[in-house]
N, C-alpha and C positions, 0 to 999 in steps of 0.2 A: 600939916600942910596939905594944900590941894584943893582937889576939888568938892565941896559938901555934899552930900543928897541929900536936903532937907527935907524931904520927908521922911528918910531913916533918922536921920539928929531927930526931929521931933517925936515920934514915934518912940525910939529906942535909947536913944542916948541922953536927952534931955536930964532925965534923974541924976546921968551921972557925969554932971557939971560939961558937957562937952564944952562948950564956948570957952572955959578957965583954960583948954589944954589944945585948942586949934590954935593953929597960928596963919589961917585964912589962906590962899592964894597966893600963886608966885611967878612971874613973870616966867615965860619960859626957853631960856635961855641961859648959854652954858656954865655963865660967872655964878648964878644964882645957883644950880642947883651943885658948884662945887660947894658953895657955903652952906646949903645944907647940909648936903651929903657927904661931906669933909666930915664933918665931926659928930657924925652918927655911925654909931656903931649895927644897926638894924635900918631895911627898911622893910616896913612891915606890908605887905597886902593879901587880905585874907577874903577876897573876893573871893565867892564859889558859883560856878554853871556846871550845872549838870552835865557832864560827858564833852564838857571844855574845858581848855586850860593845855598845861605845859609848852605854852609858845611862851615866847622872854619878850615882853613887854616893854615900848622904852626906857620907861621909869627901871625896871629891872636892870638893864645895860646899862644904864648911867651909875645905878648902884655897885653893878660888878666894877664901872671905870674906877671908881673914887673907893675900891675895898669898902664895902658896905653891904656886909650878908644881907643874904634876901632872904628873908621869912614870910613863905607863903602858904597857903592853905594847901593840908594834907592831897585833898582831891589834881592839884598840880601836877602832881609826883606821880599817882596812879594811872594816867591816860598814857598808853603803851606807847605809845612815839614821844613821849614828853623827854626833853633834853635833863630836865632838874630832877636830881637825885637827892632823896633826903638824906641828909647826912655828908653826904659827899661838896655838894653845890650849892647847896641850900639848905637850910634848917625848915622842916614842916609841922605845921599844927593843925587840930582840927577846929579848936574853938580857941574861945578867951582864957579860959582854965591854962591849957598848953603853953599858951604864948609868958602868960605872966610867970609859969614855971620856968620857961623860956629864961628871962628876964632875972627871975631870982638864981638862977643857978650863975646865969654868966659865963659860959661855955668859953673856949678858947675859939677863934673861930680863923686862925690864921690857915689852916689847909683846907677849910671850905672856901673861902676868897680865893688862893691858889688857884684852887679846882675851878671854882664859878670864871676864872680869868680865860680859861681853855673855850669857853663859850664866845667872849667877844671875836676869837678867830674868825668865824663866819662873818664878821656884820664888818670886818674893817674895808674901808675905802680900799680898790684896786685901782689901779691905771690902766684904761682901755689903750687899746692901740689903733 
């Protein structure tokens, strides 16, 4: 789901069938991304920048709403103000390798969702006065 860079698809992913396992684009809006996110047990993003990272992403907070470990790249975890804790809040990998270890093991992940829920405290709606 989301968004392509078809130039990475073309480039990288082409060999390995991507188009069979995309499921294209998705309105963005909140019914839609409980049906995704309702029945996924992972969301994956493994974007990396160099000497960025560990801000929580919307896509990330909608995943903590709906209990949907976040699994993001190692480099997240490491930037010293970063709120995601590997292990703790989040599951980290550094590549493809990790992730799919990830996946075959099948981790329990009920006290990282817990812990990742302590995070939406910041982001809820107050009442101004």
């Amino acid at each position: 789901y989301g968004e392509a860079n078809r130039k990475y698809v073309y480039h990288k992913l082409k060999r390995m069938d991507f188009e069979k396992w995309y499921r294209g684009k998705y309105p963005q809006d909140f019914n839609r991304h409980q049906e995704i996110l309702s029945d996924a047990k992972y969301l994956v993003n493994l974007t990396f920048v160099p000497k960025d990272g560990g801000s929580l992403e919307y896509t990330l907070l909608q995943a903590i709403y709906h209990n949907t470990t976040m699994v993001v790249h190692r480099s997240w975890t490491e930037v010293e103000s970063s709120r995601l804790k590997e292990g703790y809040n989040c599951i980290a990998v550094s590549d493809e390798k990790e992730l799919a270890q990830v996946i075959r093991d099948n981790p329990n992940t009920d006290s990282i969702n817990r812990n990742a829920k302590k995070l939406l405290q910041a982001h809820k709606v107050s009442k101004w006065i």
